[in-house]
N, C-alpha and C positions, 0 to 999 in steps of 0.2 A: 504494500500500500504506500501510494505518495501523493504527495500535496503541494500544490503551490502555493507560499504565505506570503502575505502582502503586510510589512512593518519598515516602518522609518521613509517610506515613498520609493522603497527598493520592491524589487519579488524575488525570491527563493525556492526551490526545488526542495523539500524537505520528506522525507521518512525514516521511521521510527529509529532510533539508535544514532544518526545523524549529529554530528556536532554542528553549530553553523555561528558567527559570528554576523555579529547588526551592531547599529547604530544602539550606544547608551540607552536602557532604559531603566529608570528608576527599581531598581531590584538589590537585593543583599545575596553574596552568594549562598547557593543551596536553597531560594526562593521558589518557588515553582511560580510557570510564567505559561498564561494559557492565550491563543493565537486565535480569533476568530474571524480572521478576514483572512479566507481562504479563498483562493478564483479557481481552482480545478482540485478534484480529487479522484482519484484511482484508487477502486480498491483490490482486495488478492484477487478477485473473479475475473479482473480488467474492465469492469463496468466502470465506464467514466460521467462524473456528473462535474458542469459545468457553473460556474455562477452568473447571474446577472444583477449587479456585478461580482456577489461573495454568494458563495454555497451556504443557503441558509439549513442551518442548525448540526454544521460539520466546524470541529474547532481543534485544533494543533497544539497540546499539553507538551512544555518540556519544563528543563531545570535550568537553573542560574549556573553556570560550572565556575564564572568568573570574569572581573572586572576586568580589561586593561586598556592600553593603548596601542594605535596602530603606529605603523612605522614614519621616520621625521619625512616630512612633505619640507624643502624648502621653495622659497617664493621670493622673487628677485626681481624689481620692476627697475630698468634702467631706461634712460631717455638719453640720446645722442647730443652729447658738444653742449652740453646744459650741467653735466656735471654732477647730476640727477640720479644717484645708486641707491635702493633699501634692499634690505635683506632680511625676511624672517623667515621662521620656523612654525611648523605647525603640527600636531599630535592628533587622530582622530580620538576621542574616546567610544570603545568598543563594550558590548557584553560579549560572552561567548555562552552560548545556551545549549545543552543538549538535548533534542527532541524526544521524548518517553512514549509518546501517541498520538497516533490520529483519532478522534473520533466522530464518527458521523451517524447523525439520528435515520433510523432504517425510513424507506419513501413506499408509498403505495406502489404499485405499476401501472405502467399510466399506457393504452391501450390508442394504438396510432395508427 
């Protein structure tokens, strides 16, 4: 079973056992952090349900594994014969989340 989860204005490919790194969010490690905006799921059967726009009542349970940061981005704006140099540094701050389950609420069959 997989999922695609839509956090931070990114999307991710996720299932179960999956580590996946995202944008900070407010969590403590060992937190449990549950994902409900899902745009597609596949379950073991290969029966795919689509959302418009998120798969209602299908949601993505993992864990907090831990805080960090990503690697130094530097940023260097120079302008010509002006004399014009800055330099900085940038850090993303990161969660790192382990995926534990998919779960999705069972659907009628819908007769087409």
């Amino acid at each position: 079973m997989y999922a695609v989860v839509e956090t931070g204005g990114h999307q991710y490919a996720v299932e179960p056992g999956q580590e996946l790194v995202i944008e900070k969010i407010p969590a403590g490690e060992g937190d449990p952090v549950t994902f409900d905006r899902l745009l597609l799921v596949v379950d073991d059967a290969g029966r795919t349900r689509v959302g418009q726009p998120y798969v209602a009542g299908a949601r993505a349970v993992g864990t907090v594994v831990r805080q960090e940061r990503g690697p130094k981005i530097r940023v260097f704006k120079y302008k010509a014969k002006t004399n014009y140099r800055r330099r900085q540094g940038h850090r993303q701050l990161l969660t790192r989340v382990r995926i534990e389950a998919i779960e999705v609420e069972p659907t009628e069959a819908v007769e087409g």
